[in-house]
N, C-alpha and C positions, 0 to 999 in steps of 0.2 A: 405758736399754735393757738388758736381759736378754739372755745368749748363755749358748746352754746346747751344749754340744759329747760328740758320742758317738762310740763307736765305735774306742777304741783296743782295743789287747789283749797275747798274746803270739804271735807269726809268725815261722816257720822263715826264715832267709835265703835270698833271693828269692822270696818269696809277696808276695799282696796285702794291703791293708787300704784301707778308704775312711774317713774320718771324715766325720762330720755334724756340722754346727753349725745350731741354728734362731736366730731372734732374736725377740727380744718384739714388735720390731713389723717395717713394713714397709721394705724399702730403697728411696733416696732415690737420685737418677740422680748426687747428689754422693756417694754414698757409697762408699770405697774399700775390698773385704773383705780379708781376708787370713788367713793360718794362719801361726804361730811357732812356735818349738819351743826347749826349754834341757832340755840332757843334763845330768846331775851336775856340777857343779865348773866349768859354762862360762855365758855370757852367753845371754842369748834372742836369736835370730836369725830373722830374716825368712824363712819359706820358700819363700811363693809370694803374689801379692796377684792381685786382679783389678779393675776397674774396672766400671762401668756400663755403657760402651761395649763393653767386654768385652777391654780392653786384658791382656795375663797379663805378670807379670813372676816367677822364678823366680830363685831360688838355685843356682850352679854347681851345689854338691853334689849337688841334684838332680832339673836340668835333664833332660827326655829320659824321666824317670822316673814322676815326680808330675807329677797334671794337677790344676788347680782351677777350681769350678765354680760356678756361684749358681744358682738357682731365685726369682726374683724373687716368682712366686704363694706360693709356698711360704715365702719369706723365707728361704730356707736356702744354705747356704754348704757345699762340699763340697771334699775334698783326697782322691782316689786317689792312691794311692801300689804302685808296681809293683817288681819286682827291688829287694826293699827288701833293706838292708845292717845287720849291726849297727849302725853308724853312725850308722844313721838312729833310733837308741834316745833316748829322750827325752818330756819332758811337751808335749805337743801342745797349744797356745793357740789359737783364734782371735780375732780383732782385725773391729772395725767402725769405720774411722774416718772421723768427723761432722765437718761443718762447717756448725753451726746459723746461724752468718754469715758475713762475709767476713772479720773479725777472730779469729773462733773458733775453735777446732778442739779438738776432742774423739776419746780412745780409748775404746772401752769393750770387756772384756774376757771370754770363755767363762774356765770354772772349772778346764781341761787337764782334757785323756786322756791317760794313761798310753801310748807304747808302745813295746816291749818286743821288741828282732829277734835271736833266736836263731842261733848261727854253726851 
């Protein structure tokens, strides 16, 4: 599976940005999406995930802020992001994780967008 992710950039503190992510193929109702993200000099951190059912779980940091979204026709996986903070600066991942069986489990990874939140 191919994850191809757009849409970072550079954004004045409190502006918006959405990211896109498509995938090679289609999602699968086990499929769990999600967007991460790793600043300079820190670990990658979980930002927000969604499920099939459409279940969302989000990161305090920012909770209330970022919404995430899937497009199941589309195949595509989406993370608006609003009142965005320096903070919030970092290579933007998205994640697709598979479970081709009940022993299985698979990541597969977008290539990061860059973004970039000016004080």
């Amino acid at each position: 599976v191919q994850l191809q992710a757009s849409g970072g950039g550079l954004v004045q503190a409190g502006g918006p940005l959405r990211l896109s992510c498509v995938a090679s193929r289609r999602f699968f109702r086990i499929d769990v999406l999600g967007w991460y993200r790793q600043a300079p000099g820190k670990e990658r951190e979980l930002v927000a995930s969604i499920t099939s059912g459409g279940t969302t779980r989000y990161a305090d940091s920012v909770q209330g802020r970022f919404t995430i979204s899937r497009d199941n026709a589309e195949h595509t996986i989406y993370l608006q992001m609003n009142s965005l903070k320096p903070e919030d600066t970092a290579v933007y991942y998205c994640n697709l994780n598979a479970k081709p069986s009940i022993e299985a489990e698979l990541d597969y990874w977008g290539q990061g967008t860059e973004v970039t939140v000016s004080s």
